[in-house]
N, C-alpha and C positions, 0 to 999 in steps of 0.2 A: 295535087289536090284539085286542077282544074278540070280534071277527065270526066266523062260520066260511062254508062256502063257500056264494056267492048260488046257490040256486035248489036248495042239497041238502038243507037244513034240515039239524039236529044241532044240540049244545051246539057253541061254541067250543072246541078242541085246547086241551088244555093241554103247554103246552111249556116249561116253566119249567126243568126238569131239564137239558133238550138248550140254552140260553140261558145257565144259568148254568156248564156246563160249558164250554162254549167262552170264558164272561169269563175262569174261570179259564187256560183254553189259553192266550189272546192272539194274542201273537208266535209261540211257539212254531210253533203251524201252519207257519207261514213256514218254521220252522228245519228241521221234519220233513221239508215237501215243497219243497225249496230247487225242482228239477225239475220242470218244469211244462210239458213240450214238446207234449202233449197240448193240453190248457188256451188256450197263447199260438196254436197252431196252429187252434184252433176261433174263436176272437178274431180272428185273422188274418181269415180266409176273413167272419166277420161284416163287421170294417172292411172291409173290400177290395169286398163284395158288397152293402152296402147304399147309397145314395145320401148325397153327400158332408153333415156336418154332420146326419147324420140323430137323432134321438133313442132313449137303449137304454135298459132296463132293467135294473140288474144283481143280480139276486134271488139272496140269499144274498151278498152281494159279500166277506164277511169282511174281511179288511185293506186292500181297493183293489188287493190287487196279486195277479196282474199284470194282471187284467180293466180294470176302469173306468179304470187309469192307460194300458194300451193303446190301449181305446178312445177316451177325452180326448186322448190324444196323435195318434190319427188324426184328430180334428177332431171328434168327433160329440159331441154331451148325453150325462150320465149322468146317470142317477137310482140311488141303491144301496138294497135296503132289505137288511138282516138283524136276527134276533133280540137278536144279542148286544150291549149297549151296549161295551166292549168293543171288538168287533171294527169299533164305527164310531167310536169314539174315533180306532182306526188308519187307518181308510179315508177319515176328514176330514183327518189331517195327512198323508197317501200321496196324494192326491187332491184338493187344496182345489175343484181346479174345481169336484166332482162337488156333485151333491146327495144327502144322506143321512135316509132315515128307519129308527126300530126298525120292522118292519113282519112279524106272519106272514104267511105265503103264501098264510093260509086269508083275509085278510083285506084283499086286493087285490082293489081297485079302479077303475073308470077313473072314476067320476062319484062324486058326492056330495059331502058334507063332506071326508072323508077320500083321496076320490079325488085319480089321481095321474097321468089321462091317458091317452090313447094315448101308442102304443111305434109304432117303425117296425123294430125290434127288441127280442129280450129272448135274454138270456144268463140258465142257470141250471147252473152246473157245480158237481154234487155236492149240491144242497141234496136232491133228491125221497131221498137217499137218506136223509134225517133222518125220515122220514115214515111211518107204516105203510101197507101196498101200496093196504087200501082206499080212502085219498085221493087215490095219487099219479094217477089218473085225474082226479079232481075240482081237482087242483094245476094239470093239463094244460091242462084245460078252463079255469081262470081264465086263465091267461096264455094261449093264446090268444086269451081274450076281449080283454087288452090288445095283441093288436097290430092293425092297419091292414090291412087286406085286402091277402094278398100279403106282410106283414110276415116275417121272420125270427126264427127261436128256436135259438140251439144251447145244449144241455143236455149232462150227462156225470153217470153213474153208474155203480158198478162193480158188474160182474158177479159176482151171488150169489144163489144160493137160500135168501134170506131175509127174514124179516117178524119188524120191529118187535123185532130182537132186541137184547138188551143185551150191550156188546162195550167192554174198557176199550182208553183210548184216550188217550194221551196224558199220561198220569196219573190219565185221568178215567173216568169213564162213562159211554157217549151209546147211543142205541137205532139201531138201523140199518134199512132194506130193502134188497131188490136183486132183481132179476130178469137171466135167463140173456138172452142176445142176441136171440133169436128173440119171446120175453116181451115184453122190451122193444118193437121193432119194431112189436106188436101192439098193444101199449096207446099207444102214441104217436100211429100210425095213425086208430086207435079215438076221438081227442081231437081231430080233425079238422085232422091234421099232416102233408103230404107229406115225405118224406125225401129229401131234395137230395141225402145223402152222408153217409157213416158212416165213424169212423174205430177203433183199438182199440189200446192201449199195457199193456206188462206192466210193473208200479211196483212199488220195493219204498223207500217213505221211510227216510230218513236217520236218524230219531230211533228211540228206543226205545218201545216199545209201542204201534207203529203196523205192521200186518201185512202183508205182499206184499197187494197188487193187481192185478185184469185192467181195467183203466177203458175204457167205451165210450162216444165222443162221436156225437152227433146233431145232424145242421145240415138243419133243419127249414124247413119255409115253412107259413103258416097256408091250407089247403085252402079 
């Protein structure tokens, strides 16, 4: 977890603030965003499009659900990582199949000690938005160094004109990004990412202290 991204040099991220705020979340999340029609529908189109039993990533996976329980349930491998111990407490007893490690996203990879393989798949919905905009290119670039030529990636962030801002949330306090649709597009593009199909949902969660949403999914293929 101490790496930061191959080939960009820098200190390792610190993220300690954005990990222990979501231990304290938990469950919650779950309760906030019961609705997830976006999310299962980008999952969908993964299961359904990649070859049967194939192998996914699920970066950021928070509780298992409904990602990695979707995808197990369609037959493929999961691998989960997330920051939060936490949120893999819940994604081990949501999920036994799957495999779980604490893992940043700056600190993926497919070889080495640490290494975790190729993907013939990777799902990342909502994590780049943990991230200040400068990485989220270099976030792009790691995953898809993990997948398999031709591999799949659907991702989802929401739409907003913002860097690395602090926004409470849930009780808590977590740092945010976002970029506008077009933004987006650009930089995905730019990480050497065809765009198969785009989709975009207006959310507004359940719970208190979590703010209307425009969420845009990306179902990618690695160029």
């Amino acid at each position: 977890m101490s790496e930061g991204y191959e080939g960009h040099g820098g200190a390792a991220p610190d993220r300690a603030g954005q990990a222990e705020a979501f231990d304290a979340i938990g469950a919650r999340y779950d309760d906030a965003f019961p609705h997830k029609e976006g999310q299962l529908a980008a999952g969908e189109w993964l299961a359904k499009t990649l070859p049967p039993g194939s192998r996914v990533l699920d970066v950021g996976c928070g509780t298992g659900l409904p990602t990695a329980r979707q995808l197990v349930d369609a037959g493929h491998t999961v691998v989960g990582v997330d920051l939060s111990r936490t949120m893999l407490d819940l994604a081990r007893r949501h999920v036994p199949e799957g495999e779980f490690h604490q893992r940043d996203i700056a600190a993926l990879r497919s070889e080495g000690p640490d290494g975790l393989g190729e993907f013939d798949g990777v799902t990342c919905f909502f994590t780049l938005l943990m991230l200040p905009r400068a990485e989220i290119p270099h976030a792009l670039a790691t995953l898809r160094s993990l997948l398999r030529p031709g591999g799949l990636l659907s991702l989802s962030m929401v739409e907003a004109d913002l860097d690395d801002t602090a926004i409470p949330f849930l009780g808590e306090t977590i740092r945010v990004s976002g970029f506008r649709q077009d933004a987006l597009r650009q930089v995905v593009r730019a990480a050497g990412l065809d765009i198969a199909g785009e989709d975009s949902y207006a959310y507004e969660p359940s719970g208190p202290g979590a703010p209307p949403e425009h969420q845009l999914f990306l179902n990618c293929r690695r160029a």
